[in-house]
C-alpha positions as CSV (number, residue, x, y, z in Angstrom):
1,X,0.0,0.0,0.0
2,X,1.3,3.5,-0.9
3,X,1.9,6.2,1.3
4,X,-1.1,8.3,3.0
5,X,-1.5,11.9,1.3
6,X,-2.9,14.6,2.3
7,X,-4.5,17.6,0.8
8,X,-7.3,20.2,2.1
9,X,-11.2,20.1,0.3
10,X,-11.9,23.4,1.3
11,X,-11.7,26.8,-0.9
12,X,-10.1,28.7,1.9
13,X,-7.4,31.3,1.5
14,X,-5.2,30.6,4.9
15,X,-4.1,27.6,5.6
16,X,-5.2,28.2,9.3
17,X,-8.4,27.0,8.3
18,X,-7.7,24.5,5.5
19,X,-6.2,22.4,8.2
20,X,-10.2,21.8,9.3
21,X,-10.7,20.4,5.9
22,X,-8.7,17.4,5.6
23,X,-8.8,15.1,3.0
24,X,-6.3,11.3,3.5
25,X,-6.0,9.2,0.5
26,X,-4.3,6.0,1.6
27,X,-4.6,3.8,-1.7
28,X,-7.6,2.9,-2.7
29,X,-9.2,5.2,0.1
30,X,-9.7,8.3,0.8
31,X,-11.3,10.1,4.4
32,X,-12.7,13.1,4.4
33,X,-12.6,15.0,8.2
34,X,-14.0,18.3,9.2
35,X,-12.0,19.4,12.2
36,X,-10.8,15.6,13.7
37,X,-14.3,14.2,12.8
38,X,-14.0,12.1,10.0
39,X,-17.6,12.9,7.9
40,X,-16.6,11.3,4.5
41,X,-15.4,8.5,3.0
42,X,-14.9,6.2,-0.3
43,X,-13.6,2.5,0.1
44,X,-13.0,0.3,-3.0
45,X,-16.0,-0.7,-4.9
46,X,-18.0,1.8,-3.2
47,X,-19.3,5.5,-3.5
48,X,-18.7,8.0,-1.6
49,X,-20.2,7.7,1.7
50,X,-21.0,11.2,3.6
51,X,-23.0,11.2,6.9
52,X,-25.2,13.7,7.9
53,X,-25.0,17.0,9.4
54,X,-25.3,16.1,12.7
55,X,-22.9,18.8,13.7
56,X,-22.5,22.3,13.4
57,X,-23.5,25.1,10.3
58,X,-19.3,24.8,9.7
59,X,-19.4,21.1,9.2
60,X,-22.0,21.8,7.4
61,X,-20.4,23.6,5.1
62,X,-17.5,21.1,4.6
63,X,-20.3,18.1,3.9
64,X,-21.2,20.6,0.6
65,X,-17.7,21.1,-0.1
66,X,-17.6,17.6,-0.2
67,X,-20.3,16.1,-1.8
68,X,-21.7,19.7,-3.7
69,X,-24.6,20.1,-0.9
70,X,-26.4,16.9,-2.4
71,X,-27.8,15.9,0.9
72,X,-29.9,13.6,-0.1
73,X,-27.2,11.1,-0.8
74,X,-26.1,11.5,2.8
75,X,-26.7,8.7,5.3
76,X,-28.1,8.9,8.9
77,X,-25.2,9.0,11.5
78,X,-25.7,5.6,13.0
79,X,-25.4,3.9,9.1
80,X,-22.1,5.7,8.8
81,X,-20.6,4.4,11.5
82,X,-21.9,0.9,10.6
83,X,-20.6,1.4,6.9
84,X,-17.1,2.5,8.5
85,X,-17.0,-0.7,10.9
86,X,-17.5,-2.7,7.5
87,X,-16.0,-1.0,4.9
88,X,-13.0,0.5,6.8
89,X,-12.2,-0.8,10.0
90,X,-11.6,-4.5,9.1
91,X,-8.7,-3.2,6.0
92,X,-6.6,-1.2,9.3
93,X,-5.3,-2.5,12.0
94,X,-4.1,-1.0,15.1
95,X,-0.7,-0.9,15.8
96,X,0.0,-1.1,19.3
């Protein structure tokens, strides 16, 4: 697996604030997190999964940076973490 790389989502002109738009490809994935919350993500042989806005008008704003303010192609919260504990989770160990 190749290196994780980083890059920010947002449109914002310091990078003070483009560090609260993080965007981690690691291969064939890539997380999406607003502040340290991760909100986004894509795994192989699946879309893009974004979660609700169950958070503040900023995240808010970084969901439609994401995903162009579609939100109805956003999950509920509690499918979003299931979709990470199958679609992520099991592909990362923990190193201890």
């Amino acid at each position: 697996m190749q290196l994780p790389q980083w890059s920010n989502y947002g449109n914002y002109k310091s990078d003070n604030y483009g560090a609260h738009t993080l965007r981690f490809d690691i291969g064939p994935y890539t997380f999406w997190y607003s502040y340290k919350t991760l909100v986004a993500f894509r795994a192989p042989g699946h879309p893009r999964v974004v979660c609700e806005n169950i958070w503040t008008v900023t995240t808010g704003k970084h969901l439609n940076m994401i995903d162009g303010g579609d939100k109805n192609s956003r999950v509920d919260y509690d499918t979003f973490q299931r979709l990470v504990k199958e679609l992520i989770e099991p592909n990362f160990k923990a190193v201890a």
